[in-house]
N, C-alpha and C positions, 0 to 999 in steps of 0.2 A: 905535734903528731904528724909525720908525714904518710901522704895517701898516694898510690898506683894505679891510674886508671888505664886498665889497656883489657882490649879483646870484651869487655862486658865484665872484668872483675876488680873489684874495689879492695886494694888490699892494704891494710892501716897498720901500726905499727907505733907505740908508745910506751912508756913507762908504766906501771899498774897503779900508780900513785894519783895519773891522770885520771879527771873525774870524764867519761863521757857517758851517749845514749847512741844507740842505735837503732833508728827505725826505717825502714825498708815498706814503701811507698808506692808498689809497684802495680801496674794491673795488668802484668803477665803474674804467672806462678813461677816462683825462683826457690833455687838452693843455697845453702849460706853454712860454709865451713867454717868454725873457726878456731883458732888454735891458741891454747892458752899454755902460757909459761909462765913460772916455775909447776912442775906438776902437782895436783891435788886440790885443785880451784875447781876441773870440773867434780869432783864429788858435792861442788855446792848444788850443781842442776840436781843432782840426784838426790842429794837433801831436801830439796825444795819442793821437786815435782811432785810426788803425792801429798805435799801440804797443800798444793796448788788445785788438784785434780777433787772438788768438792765442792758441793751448791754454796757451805760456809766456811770458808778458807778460817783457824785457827790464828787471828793474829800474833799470839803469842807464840804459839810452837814454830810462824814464819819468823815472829822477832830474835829469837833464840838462835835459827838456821844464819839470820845476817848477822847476829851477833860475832857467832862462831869465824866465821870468815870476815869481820873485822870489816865489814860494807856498813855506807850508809845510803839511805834509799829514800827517797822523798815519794811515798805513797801518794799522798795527792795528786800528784802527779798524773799518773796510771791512767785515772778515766779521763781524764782531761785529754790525752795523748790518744787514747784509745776512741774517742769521738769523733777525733780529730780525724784521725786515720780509716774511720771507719770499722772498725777491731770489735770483736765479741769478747767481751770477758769470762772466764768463767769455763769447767769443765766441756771437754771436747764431745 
């Protein structure tokens, strides 16, 4: 996966097959575009979001949303990452 670092923007570029993470470390407050190809990938945010937006996230109606778009996802993961980073889990 090659990366572009110029003027304050990080710009990456790879296959969809590549497994990565993205986390973003900052203690300014930043914007983060990003652009997904072939189209219909973002409809997974939109699927996901209101399973997301609740005190008890449904794990099954999220397992069904990563089924559908053929993701696999190492939940464990999550709070591990999110302690890490200093991160709130959990509706905004």
């Amino acid at each position: 996966m090659d990366a572009l670092v110029q003027d304050g923007f990080v710009i990456r570029g790879g296959p969809l097959a590549d497994g990565h993470r993205v986390v973003l470390a900052l203690e300014a407050e930043s914007e983060t575009a990003e652009l997904i190809s072939p189209a219909g990938f973002e409809n997974y945010f939109r699927d996901l979001a209101p399973l997301l937006d609740t005190e008890e996230p449904d794990a099954a109606a999220i397992g069904e949303v990563v089924a559908r778009y053929e993701l696999e996802i190492d939940f464990d993961t999550i709070p591990v990452l999110a302690e890490r980073h200093g991160l709130r889990l959990g509706p905004a």
